[in-house]
C-alpha angles and dihedrals in degrees: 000000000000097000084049083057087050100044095043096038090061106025101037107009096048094043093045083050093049097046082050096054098242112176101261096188122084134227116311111275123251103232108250117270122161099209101056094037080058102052091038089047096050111015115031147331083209106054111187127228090269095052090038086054094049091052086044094059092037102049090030095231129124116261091246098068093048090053091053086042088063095033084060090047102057088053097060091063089056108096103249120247097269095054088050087048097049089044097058087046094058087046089049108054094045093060088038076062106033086050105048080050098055092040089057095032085054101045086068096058127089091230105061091090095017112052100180078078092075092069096034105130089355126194091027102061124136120253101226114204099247096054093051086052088048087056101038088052096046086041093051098053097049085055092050089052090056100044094044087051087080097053102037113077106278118253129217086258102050094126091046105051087040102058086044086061098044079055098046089051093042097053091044090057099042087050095048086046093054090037095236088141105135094056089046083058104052074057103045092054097044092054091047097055089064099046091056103058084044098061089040086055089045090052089056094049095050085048089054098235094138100184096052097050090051088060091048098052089050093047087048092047088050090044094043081042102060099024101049101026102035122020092032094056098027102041 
């Protein structure tokens, strides 16, 4: 999955930004200065006033461009808009994917309406073949996510979004261990159905077709809604 991430992201995701019109061009570059990289790369990304005034006094320039050189420098290190577009293409069309699967996949079990199926002979229910390619693919994204996180520029949420999916890996395998698979199923595919229509609406903001991505966050907030707060506890 993560030479598919590579592959898409390059030869169908790039192409797709660029005949939108995404912006391709980053944030605007901090010029090069020794002192200040140094004391981003190794003190802080947040200097103070005191350290601002001492700066000030030893490179002979006013505080306020030192505040819009770091400024400047901070926002290099944001993806630019094409990578974030790209991104959320790759994302969306997985789950696009992984999605229309579990929903087919699903409409053939007998616990899809009835969910007391799910423990019916429990723990001693067959692993059909479908439902083990439906976990190894959803396993193995989630891995690839982990792992690209490392090598893609770090995000202000990068411990966040890493120990969620630490967690995500950890409860699919302890569900496929313990063979509670249908019912890990029934959650894959709930939590999928949201995401989707997350990254579409991403895709349109970074496109800057405002109307559309407004639509698109309002349809995600009523389908995360009633998927996540209400059919996943309640049923």
């Amino acid at each position: 999955l993560f030479f598919h991430s590579s592959v898409s992201h390059r030869f169908i995701a790039k192409p797709c930004a660029l005949g939108l019109k995404v912006q391709a061009n980053g944030p605007q570059k901090a010029q090069p200065n020794a002192i200040l990289e140094k004391v981003f790369t190794a003190i802080t990304k947040h200097p103070d006033e005191k350290r601002l005034e001492g700066l000030s006094k030893q490179l002979d320039w006013d505080v306020r461009s030192i505040q819009r050189w770091f400024r400047q420098r901070r926002n290099q290190e944001k993806p630019s808009t094409l990578t974030k577009f790209c991104e959320s293409m790759w994302r969306f069309t997985f789950y696009l994917y992984i999605f229309t699967y579990g929903v087919r996949f699903l409409k053939k079990t007998p616990w899809l309406w009835n969910t007391r199926q799910c423990w019916n002979g429990y723990p001693y229910q067959p692993l059909m073949p479908d439902l083990h390619y439906y976990y190894i693919v959803e396993l193995s994204f989630y891995w690839s996510l982990m792992f690209s996180q490392f090598i893609d520029i770090k995000r202000k949420d990068f411990g966040i979004m890493f120990t969620h999916h630490i967690v995500t890996v950890t409860l699919i395998t302890f569900s496929y261990v313990t063979n509670l698979t249908r019912v890990g199923t029934l959650t894959l595919c709930l939590h999928d159905a949201a995401d989707v229509v997350l990254e579409a609406a991403k895709m349109a903001n970074y496109c800057k077709c405002q109307k559309l991505s407004d639509l698109l966050f309002l349809t995600f907030a009523i389908v995360f809604i009633v998927s996540r707060l209400g059919i996943y506890p309640l049923w």
